[in-house]
N, C-alpha and C positions, 0 to 999 in steps of 0.2 A: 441459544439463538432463536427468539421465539418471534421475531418477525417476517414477514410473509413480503415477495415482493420486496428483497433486497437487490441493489443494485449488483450485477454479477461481480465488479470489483471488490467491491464493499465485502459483501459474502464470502469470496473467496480471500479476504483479509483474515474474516473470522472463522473461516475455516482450517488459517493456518495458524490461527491465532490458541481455538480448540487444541488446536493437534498439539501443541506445546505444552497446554494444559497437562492434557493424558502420557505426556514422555518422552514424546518425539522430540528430536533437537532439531529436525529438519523437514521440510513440509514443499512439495514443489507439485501445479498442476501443467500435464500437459492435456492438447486436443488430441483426444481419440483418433485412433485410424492405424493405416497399414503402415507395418516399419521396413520401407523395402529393400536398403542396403545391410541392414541388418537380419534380414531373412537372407541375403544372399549369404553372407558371414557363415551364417549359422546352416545353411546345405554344404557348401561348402568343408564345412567341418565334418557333418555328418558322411559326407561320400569319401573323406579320408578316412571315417570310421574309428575318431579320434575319440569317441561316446563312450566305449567299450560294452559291458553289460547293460547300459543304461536303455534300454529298448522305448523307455517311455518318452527319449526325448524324438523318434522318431515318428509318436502318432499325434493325431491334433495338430498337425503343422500349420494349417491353413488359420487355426485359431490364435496360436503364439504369434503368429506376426500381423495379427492385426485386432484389437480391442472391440470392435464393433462386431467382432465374430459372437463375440464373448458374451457380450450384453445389447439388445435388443435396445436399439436406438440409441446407443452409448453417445455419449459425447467429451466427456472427459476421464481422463484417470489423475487420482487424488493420489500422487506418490508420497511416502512419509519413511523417514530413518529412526530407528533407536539405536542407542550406542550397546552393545554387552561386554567392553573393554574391562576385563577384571580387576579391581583397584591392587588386586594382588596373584602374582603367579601359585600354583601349585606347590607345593615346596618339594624340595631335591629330595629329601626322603620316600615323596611317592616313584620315584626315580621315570617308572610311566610316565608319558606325555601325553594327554588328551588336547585337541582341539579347545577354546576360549569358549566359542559357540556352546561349549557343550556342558558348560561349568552349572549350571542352569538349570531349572525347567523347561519341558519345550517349548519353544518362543511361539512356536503354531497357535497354543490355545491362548497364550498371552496376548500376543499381538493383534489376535483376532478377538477377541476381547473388547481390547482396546477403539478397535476399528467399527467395532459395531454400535459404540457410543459415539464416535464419532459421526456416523450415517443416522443416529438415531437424532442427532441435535442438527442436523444438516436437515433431517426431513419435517422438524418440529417447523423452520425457519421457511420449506421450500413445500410442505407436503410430499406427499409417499411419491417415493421414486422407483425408476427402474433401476437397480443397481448391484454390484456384487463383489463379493469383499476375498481378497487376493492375499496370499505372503507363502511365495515358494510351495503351492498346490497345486498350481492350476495350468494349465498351458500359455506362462505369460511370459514375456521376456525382462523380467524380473528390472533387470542391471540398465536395458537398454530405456525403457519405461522410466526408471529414475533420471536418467542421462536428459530425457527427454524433456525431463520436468526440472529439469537446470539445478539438480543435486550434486551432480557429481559428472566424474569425462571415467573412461573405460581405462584402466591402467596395464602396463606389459604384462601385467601377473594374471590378469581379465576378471578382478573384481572392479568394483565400482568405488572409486577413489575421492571421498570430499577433500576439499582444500579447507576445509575449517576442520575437519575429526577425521583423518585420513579413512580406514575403511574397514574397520573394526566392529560392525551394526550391521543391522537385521534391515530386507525391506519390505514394505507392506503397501496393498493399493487398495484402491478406491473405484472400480471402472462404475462411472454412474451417466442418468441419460439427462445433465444437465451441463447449459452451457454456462462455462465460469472464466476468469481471465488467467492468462497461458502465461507462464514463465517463459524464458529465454533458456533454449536449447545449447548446452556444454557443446561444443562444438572441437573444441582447442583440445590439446595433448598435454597434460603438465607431467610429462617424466621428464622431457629432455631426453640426455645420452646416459640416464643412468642403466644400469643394466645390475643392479642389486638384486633383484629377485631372480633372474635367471642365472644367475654364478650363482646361487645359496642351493639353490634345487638339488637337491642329490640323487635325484633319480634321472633329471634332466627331460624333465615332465615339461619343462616353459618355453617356448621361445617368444618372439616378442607379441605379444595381444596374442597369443596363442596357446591354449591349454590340450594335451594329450593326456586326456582322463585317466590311456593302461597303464600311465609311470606315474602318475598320482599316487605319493603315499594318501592324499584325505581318500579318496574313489578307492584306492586298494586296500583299506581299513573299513569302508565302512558301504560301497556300492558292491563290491566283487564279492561275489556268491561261491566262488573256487573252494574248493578243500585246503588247500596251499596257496600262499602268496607265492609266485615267481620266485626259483631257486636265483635267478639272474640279479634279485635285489636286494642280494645277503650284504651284511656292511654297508648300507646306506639308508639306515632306515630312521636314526635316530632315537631310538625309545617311543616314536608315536603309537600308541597300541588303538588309537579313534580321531581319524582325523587328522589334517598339519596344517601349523600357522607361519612354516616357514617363511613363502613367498611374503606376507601381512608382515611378519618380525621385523625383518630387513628392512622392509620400505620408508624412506625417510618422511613420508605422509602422515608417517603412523606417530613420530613423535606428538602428533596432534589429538592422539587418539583420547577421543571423554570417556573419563569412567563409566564407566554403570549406572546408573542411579535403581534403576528398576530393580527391586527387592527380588525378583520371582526368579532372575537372572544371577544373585550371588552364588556361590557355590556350598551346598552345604554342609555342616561340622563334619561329616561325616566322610564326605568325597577329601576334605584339606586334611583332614585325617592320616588319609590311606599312604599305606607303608610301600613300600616294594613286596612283599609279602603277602601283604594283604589281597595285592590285585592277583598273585601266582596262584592263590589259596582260594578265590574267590569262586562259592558254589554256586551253584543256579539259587536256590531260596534268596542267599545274600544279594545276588544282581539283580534281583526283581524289586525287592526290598528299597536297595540301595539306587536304582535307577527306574523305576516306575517313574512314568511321565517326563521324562528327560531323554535328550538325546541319543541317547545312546541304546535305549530299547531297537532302535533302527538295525545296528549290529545285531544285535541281540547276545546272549552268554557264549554261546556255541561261538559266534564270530569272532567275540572279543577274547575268548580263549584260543583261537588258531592264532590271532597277532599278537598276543604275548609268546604262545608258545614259536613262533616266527624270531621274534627277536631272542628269548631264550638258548635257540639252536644256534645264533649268530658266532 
């Protein structure tokens, strides 16, 4: 993008244009500013204390619900999707079930990656900006931020649902201090009356646009710092030992779901590998080994040995 004095639409063509380049299947901007029914939402949730350990979504509030907090003269945020939908599941022999997300490298350093070439041919085209580059770090509201940028409407299970690649992808932003032309904000509900994802939950973690983090098997696999999982959710746990794709599984959205493309996000020989066995026997050297830079260092060995040995006890 090497010209200067683009007209904002124009630019923000080629900005979405970029972003296709680098892997994003989806690119949507919105204008900056406070999100205010969605800050209500989100206290709301917090004063039922539906967060559980998660302490950190309680500080920076003032920052999450509004983007100009965030960046100093902000004017828009660049929201963008990649898909990590695996061209193929785990096989039965790992008999474990990890999260999709987690198949991968961490998408943090990817995506951010990604996003910094992106801001780098945006400021070739516009000169150095005020700007800051976002993907699930930061005090942003991730979900509502894309919605805004007319990617996607907020679904019962409360990910962030395309109607082209249901909701299978990572998302990533852009908050910069330039003014660009604003997509049309997802406003509409496309579930309907289905209620698939809240009948599949087996902890009964859903109800509708409503998540309870403490009966989260993904939050109880990989946020809960406990010695023990809850003896209360013995037999309903399914083999997840990092993570669950239930609510995602079920969703008729997802038939829509784009593979992968991004190399960094396949799963490696190693992870398609692993036996049942392999994860019960698994020592600290081999999880560092085998999960350096990937998801699952977040758990860490020590975590991911209490939720095998959780399901083992079963």
């Amino acid at each position: 993008m090497p010209v200067h004095h683009l007209h904002k639409a124009q630019l923000s063509r080629q900005i979405k244009s970029e972003a296709e380049k680098l892997g994003f299947f989806a690119c949507g901007i919105s204008r900056a500013g406070a999100l205010p029914q969605d800050a209500r939402r989100v206290e709301q949730w917090l004063e039922k204390g539906m967060q559980g350990e998660m302490h950190y979504l309680t500080r920076n509030r003032e920052k999450r619900y509004d983007a100009t907090r965030l960046v100093e003269k902000a004017r828009s945020v660049i929201s963008v999707l990649i898909s990590y939908y695996p061209q193929k599941e785990l096989s039965e022999k790992s008999y474990y079930k990890i999260a999709k997300y987690a198949y991968g490298r961490d998408y943090h350093f990817v995506i951010k990656q990604k996003l910094s070439r992106l801001l780098q041919q945006i400021e070739q085209a516009t000169g150095k900006r005020n700007a800051r580059i976002f993907t699930d770090s930061a005090p942003v509201l991730d979900r509502a931020a894309a919605r805004r940028a007319g990617l996607g409407f907020i679904g019962k299970n409360t990910t962030l649902i395309s109607r082209r690649a249901g909701s299978f992808f990572f998302i990533g932003h852009i908050i910069i201090d330039l003014e660009l032309a604003y997509d049309d904000e997802i406003t509409e509900n496309f579930c309907g009356n289905c209620t698939k994802c809240i009948d599949a939950c087996p902890t009964g973690a859903l109800s509708a646009f409503e998540l309870d983090a403490r009966r989260c098997i993904s939050y109880l696999t990989i946020e809960y710092r406990g010695e023990k999982i809850p003896e209360t959710f013995k037999g309903k746990w399914k083999q997840w030992i990092f993570g669950c794709d239930i609510c995602q599984d079920v969703c008729p959205w997802n038939r829509k779901a784009l593979p992968a493309t991004e190399p960094a996000f396949q799963p490696s020989e190693a992870l398609k590998n692993m036996t049942r066995r392999d994860w019960e026997n698994l020592d600290k050297p081999t999880f560092k080994k085998l999960f350096k830079n990937t998801p699952l260092e977040r758990t860490g060995w020590k975590g991911l040995q209490r939720n095998i040995r959780f399901l083992q006890d079963d």
